[in-house]
VEXDO-615135 format. One record per residue (C-alpha): residue in three letters; x, y, z. Coordinates in steps of 0.05 Angstrom, whole numbers, plus 5000, padded with zeros to 4 digits. Each point is the difference from the previous one (the first is absolute). Layout:
% residues N
ALAXYZ...
END
This chain:
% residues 704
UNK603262741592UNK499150615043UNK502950685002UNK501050055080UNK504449364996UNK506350364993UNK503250745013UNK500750254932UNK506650344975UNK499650765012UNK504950264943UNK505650545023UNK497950764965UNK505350404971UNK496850554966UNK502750104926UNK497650634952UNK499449894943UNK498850554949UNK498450104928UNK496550454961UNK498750425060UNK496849415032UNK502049725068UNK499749305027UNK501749805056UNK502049244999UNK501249695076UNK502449384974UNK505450124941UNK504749765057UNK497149284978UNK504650064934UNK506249634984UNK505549944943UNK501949354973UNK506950095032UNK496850145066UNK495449344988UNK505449554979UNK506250305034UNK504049525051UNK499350485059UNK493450295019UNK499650695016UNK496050265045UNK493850254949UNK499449374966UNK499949555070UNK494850485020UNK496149854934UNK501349255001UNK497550005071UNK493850364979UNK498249514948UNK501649425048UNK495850275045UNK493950094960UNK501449254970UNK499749835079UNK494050285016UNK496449774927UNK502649295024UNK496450165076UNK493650214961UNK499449384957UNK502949435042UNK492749745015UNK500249904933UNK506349664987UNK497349305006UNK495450194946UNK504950304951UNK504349395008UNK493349624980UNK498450424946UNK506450014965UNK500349215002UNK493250034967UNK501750474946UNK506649584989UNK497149364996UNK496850244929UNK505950104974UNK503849394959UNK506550105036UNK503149524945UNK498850364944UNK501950274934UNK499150474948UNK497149744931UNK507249954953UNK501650484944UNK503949934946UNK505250514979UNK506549814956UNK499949315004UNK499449985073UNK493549885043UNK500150375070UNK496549835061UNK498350335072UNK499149555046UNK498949995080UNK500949395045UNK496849825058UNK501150465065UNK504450454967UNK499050754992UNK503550154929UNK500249734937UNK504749544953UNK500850324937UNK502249374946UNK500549854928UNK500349404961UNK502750014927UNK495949764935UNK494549745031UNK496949825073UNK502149305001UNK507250305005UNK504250005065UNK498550615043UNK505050485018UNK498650445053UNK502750744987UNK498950365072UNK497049615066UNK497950555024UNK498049735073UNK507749885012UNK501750634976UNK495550365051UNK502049555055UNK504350645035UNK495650544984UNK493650245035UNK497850214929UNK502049794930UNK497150224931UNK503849684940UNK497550304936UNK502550224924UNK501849254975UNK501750174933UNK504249484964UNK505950084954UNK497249924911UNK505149315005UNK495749755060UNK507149915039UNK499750655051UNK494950325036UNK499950605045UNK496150075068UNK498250585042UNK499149945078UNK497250455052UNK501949795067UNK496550675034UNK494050194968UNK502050664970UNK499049714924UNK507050194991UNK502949314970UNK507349774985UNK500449624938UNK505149384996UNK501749514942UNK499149315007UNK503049454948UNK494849564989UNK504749514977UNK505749995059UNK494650205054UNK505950605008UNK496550615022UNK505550544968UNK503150595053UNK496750484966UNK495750355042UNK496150584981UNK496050435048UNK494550535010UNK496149744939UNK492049874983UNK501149294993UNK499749984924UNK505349874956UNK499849884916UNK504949514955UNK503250294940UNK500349504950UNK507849825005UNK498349635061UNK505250445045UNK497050685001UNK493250245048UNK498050545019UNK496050265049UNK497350645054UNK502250345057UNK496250365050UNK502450585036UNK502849765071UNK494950575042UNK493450064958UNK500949374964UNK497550284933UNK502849514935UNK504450484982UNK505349754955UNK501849404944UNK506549575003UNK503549694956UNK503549315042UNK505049484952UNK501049365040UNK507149895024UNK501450795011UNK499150385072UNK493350265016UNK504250615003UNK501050024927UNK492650004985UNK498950484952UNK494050535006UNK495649954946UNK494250475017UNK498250465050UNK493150285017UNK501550645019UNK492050295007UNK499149865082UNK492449874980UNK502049444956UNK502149255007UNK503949534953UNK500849264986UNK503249604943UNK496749404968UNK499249564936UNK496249934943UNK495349324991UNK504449954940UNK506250035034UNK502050494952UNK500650685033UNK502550185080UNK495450505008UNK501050555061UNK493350375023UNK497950585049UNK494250205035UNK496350435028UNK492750025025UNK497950284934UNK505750034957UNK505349434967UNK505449934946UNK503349414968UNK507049854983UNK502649374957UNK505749724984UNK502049394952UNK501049315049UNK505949874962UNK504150575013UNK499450175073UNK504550504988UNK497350414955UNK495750575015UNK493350065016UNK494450314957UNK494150435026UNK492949784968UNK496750575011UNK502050535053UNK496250135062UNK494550554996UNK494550195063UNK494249514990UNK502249574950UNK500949255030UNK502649354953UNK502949335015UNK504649664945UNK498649244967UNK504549784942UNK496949624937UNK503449954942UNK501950604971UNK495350495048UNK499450195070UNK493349905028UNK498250565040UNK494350025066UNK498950725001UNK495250525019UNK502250474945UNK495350524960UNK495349965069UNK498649245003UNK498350075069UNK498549265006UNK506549794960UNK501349784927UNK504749524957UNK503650304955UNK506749724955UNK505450444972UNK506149724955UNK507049865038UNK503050494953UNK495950575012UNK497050035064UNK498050745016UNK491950025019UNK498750364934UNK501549244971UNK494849695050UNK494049634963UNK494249725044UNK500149224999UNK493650025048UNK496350675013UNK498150355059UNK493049835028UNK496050395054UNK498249455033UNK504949525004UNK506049985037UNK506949734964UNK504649705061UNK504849584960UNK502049614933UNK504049434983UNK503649864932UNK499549274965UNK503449684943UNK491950024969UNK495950355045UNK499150645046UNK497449925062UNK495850595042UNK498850065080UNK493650544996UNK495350245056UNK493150134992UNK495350265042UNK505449785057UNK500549264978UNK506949794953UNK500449634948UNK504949704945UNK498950104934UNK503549604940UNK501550234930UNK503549694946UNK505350374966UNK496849754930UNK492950335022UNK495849374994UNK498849935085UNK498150505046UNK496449755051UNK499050045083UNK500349455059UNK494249905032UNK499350045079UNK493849915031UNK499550245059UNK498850665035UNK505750155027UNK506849634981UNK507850224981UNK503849744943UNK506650154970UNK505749824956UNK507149705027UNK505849644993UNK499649904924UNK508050144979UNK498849604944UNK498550424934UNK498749454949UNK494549645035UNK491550004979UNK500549815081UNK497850655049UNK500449825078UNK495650435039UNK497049985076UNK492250025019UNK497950045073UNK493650405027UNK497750055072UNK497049285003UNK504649634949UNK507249875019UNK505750084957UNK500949664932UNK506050024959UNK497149874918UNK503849904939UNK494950254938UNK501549754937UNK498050664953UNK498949614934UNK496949445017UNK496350465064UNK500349385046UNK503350085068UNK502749575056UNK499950055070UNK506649885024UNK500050125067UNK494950225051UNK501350315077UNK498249405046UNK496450285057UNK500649475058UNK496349805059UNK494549694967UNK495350605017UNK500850394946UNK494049914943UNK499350624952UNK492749884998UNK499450245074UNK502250754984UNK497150544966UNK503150624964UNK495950574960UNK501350734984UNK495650645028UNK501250674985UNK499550565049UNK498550674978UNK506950475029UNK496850725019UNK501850294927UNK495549474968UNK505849634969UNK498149245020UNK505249535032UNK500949274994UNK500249565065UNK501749334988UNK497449515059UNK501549165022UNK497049735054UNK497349295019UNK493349774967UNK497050015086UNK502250745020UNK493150454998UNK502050654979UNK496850535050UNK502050505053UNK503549485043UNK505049734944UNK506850165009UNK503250264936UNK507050074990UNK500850574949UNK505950044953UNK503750484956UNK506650364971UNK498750544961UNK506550274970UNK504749954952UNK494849724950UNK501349395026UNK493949494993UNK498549515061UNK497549384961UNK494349655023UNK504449375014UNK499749375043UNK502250005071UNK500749345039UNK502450375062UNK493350414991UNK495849385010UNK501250035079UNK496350615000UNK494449864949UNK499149345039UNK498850445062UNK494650434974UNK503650484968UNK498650354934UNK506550264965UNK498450674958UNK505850254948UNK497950834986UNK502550024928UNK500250725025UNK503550664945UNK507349955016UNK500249334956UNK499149854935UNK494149595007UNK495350384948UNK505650244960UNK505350585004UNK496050515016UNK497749685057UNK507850015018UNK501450714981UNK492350135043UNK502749725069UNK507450364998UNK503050705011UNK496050595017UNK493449414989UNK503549595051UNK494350085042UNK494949624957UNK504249355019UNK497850165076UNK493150184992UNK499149364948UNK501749595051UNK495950435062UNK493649934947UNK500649254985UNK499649935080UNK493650414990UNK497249644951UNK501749315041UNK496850245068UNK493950414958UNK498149354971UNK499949485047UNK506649634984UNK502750315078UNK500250485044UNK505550415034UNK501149535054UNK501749404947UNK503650444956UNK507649824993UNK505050354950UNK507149924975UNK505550254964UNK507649984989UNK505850434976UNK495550544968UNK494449595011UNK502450185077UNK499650744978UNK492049814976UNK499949755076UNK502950565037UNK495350464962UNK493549705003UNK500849935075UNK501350725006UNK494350184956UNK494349515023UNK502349505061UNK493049905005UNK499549544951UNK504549415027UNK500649515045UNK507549955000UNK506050134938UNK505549754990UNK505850414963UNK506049584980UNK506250414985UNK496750564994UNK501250724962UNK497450465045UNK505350575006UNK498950284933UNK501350635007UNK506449925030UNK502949454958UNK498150314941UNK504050655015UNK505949575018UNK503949894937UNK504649485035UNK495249495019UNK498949414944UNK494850234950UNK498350625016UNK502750514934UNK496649364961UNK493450115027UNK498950714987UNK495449844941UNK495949435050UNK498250455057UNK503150754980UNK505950385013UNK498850305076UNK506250504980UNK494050394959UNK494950255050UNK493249754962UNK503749225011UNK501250275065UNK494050165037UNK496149454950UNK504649405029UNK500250325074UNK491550024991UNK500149205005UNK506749805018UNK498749555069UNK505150195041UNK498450704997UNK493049964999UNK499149525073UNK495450385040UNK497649975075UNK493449554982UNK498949195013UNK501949504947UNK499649314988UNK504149465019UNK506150024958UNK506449474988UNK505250364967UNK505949504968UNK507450144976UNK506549874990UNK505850365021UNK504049894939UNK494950244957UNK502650344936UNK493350244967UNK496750245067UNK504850175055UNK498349655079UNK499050705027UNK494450224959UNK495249465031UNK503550175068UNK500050645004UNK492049934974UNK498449505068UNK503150465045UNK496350594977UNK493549664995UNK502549705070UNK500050785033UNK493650234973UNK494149534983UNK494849995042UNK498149275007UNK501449335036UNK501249654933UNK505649544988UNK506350364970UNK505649534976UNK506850044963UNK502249294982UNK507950164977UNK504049434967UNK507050185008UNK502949544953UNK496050264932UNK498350414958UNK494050274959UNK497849264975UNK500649685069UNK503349335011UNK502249604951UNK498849355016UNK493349744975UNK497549715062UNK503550585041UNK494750514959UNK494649555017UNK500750165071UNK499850744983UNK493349934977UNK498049475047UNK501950635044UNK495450434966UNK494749584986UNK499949935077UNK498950705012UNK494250014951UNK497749335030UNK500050275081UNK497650644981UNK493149624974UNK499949525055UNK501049394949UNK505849715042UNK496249595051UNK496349694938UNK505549604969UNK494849584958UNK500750024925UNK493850014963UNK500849454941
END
């Protein structure tokens, strides 16, 4: 894989200014940007087949780079996909008298969603094949199965683009008649009223895509006759509509970064109107649970930074009426609750490790599952069944693949029902190791780095380290199981995840730490844990890999402008690195809803702050690493020409020999393909780059 391989695109400048707050930029490659009726229209004009011919070009030339490698990424992705159990299915779970199942079959991409009635020895009906669905599309999501309270209807939501905007159908599940009822533009969810005919569910706005208003659908009756229920009005804000546990309220919410409100409305009378819970105020967060006669409330009122529960009567629901149910501690984190029949069930964090808690309503139990190890994730899922002293939950760590357990939380025994099959024959947990270190981030605040690698890899200078990390959104990267991640470890490799501020990894605060005007701190985490790797031993700069996506990408595009030093090579899948620009742009999905994430560039102070780091602005002539940049070009969340426009910068200026890649897949969006083994060979891709980079791919050996 060599840089003087190929002629590199040279992308076309057409100077843009752009001004604000006295400031000027001058942007040579806003040409790059298209509308969605440019990208889908019939007819090309003459912008968009410039832009399409760009990206082509730069796929060329990525494909002229890497095809000494091809024969190798072919390899690789047959290894990864011979651990998979192509013929495989989910663990069943019960929910009103019918048991569902996901289930793949041999060679196929997609799944077969099925159900058997009253028990598993019962005849299997198959709901959607999803595999013949696909068969015409280069990429198919079906999502938002949510069946009708008689079991005899179910609605389905498809997204045949990649733009997460889904049309819902009806299918009888009876007559195999999918209805003509066709809605479009939606999230993909949808909720039941109780009489079996009425759901609701959530528009988005057709240019920024914000969930921006509730319908009202009755089966039978034009799409055109839907009735508008809600409307979130607030730009900043989002909206869905779902049901309570108890299937006794529809319940519509919006959301902002730091701000929600509840709405609820009796499941019997769809028609009726909707009642607030308690009206949306700056700061003040809750999501709704129904039990009995209370709402159950997660909430970070009277300054529980790291959350609270708290219960207030269906009658009287203003935050006055709020009582704590369990208090707000300092040092633990509350993520999520679940409602039982007998018990209440907690997912906590501690000291960046989660765990579920189980009370009995009566007070005589309160007690924790244990998990031994050092680093693991756990959580709580598909239990729709209220009266039940059986919890499902999930435990996986680095080492340990996937197990699906039922607990039994009065007798405290629990049952292994199904565990991930990791095939091959080469696998053995015993040959890895995982542990924790903490590096010390340059304002003393100490960050957690969770490391695998196989039992034979020496840590020292020459160890190549892949180092991982998100950082935004409070969103927590668990310290999960990767079979796909074995190819590397098996190879030398140490994989590093930077629980870095940005996250909610050692509670809120370390959130509301890594975001706004301390956005920064997520950056210079992650610089410090590559400090604290090379300082001690585990690396050096020459071994040192890193990667990110989405706003992860962003983490990328920074520390490369701050400290290309450090790395060997990064990869930055679909990443945000225009953020000054999309961020001012009010017409782009998620931008007026991200004001309280990164700031509100119309105010100077977000201004100049978000310009200080923001990658695209901040490429200067100096040498990086090497550097694979991935998208899609129906990206919704983080628009094609934001990496693009980030290449052919970096392209005119840097001052190195390094390999510089855009890898565009024309057919997606921001998840990539959706096929299984189709995203396999996306990473396959990227493993690649790590692999050649390190000089691992003439050593195909697998240590066992």
């Amino acid at each position: 894989m060599k840089s003087t391989d190929a002629l590199f695109p040279i992308a076309d400048k057409k100077p843009t200014k752009l001004e604000k707050h006295g400031d000027i930029r001058i942007d040579n490659y806003f040409w790059m940007r298209l509308s969605d009726e440019q990208k889908n229209a019939e007819i090309k004009d003459a912008q968009t087949e410039k832009v399409i011919r760009y990206l082509e070009e730069e796929n060329e030339y990525y494909k002229a780079i890497t095809k000494d490698t091809k024969s190798f990424q072919e390899d690789l992705f047959e290894e990864m996909k011979g651990r998979i159990k192509e013929d495989d299915s989910s663990v069943p779970y019960e929910d009103n008298g019918y048991f569902y199942i996901t289930r793949y079959e041999t060679g196929n991409q997609y799944p077969i969603f099925c159900r058997k009635k009253g028990n598993l020895k019962a005849e299997e009906v198959v709901l959607f094949n999803v595999n013949e669905m696909a068969k015409d599309f280069d990429y198919y999501q079906l999502g938002g199965l949510n069946v009708s309270p008689n079991n005899k209807l179910v609605v389905f939501a498809t997204d045949t683009v990649s733009r997460r905007q889904y049309f819902l159908r009806i299918k009888n599940l009876e007559t195999g008649e999918i209805y003509e009822d066709v809605i479009e533009n939606t999230t993909g969810g949808s909720v039941w009223a109780n009489d079996n005919k009425t759901i609701f569910y959530t528009k988005k706005d057709p240019v920024t895509l914000r969930s921006v208003k509730i319908y009202r659908h009755v089966l039978g009756t034009p799409t055109s006759e839907d009735v508008e229920v809600y409307h979130e009005k607030d730009e900043t804000f989002g909206t869905y509509v779902a049901k309570s546990k108890s299937n006794k309220y529809i319940l519509i919410g919006s959301y902002s970064t730091v701000s929600t409100e509840s709405q609820y409305l009796d499941a019997d009378n769809p028609t009726g109107s909707f009642t607030v819970i308690q009206p949306r105020e700056r700061d003040l967060e809750y999501s709704v649970s129904h039990f009995k006669d209370h709402f159950y409330l997660l909430t970070n009122k009277d300054k529980a930074t790291n959350f609270k529960l708290m219960k207030t009567p269906v009658n009287n629901t203003g935050k006055e009426n709020w009582i704590d149910v369990i208090p707000h501690r300092e040092d633990t984190l509350l993520e999520d609750f679940s409602i039982f029949k007998e018990y209440l069930v907690l997912e906590e964090r501690t000291n960046g490790l989660n765990k579920i808690r189980i009370k009995r309503w009566d007070k005589t139990d309160d007690y924790y599952l244990p998990f031994t190890e050092e680093t693991y994730s756990v959580g709580v899922y598909a239990n729709p069944n209220f009266n039940t002293d059986t919890i499902r939950y999930s435990y996986n760590s680095f080492t340990t693949p996937s197990s699906v357990i039922d607990f039994n939380m009065s007798k405290k025994t629990k049952d292994v029902k199904k565990e991930q099959e990791v095939l091959g024959g080469k696998f053995k947990k015993e040959n890895y190791t995982s542990k924790r270190v903490w590096a010390t981030a340059r304002d003393g605040k100490k960050v957690a780095i969770s490391l695998v690698y196989h039992k034979e890899t020496k840590l020292n200078k020459n160890t190549p380290i892949l180092q991982y990390a998100y950082g935004s959104y409070g969103y927590t990267i668990p310290d999960s199981f990767s079979s796909t991640r074995l190819s590397l470890l098996d190879r030398g490799f140490v994989y590093a995840l930077a629980h870095i501020r940005g996250s909610e990894y050692l509670g809120r605060e370390w959130y509301e730490d890594g975001k706004m005007l301390n956005k920064k701190n997520t950056f210079n985490d992650f610089i410090d844990c590559s400090h604290f790797l090379i300082d001690n031993n585990f690396t050096s700069p020459k071994h040192l890999y890193a990667m990110g996506g989405s706003a992860g990408g962003l983490l990328m595009g920074t520390i490369v402008n701050m400290n290309p030093e450090l790395y060997n090579g990064i990869i930055a899948s679909v990443p945000f690195v225009d953020v000054i620009s999309t961020m001012l742009d009010e017409s782009i999905p998620l931008t007026t809803g991200e004001y309280d994430e990164w700031g509100n560039p119309n105010e100077k102070e977000y201004y100049e702050y978000i310009k200080s780091y923001s990658p695209y602005d901040q490429v200067t002539a100096k040498e990086y690493p090497n550097i694979l940049v991935t998208t899609g070009f129906h990206d919704s969340q983080v628009q094609y020409w934001e990496p693009a426009k980030w290449v052919a910068k970096l392209r005119d200026v840097k001052k190195d020999n390094n390999l510089l890649l855009l890898d565009t897949n024309m057919e997606a969006g921001h998840g990539g393909a959706s096929g299984r083994f189709d995203s396999l060979k996306e990473t396959a891709k990227m493993y690649t780059f790590f692999l050649a980079l390190e000089g691992k791919i003439s050593n195909l050996k697998i240590k066992s």
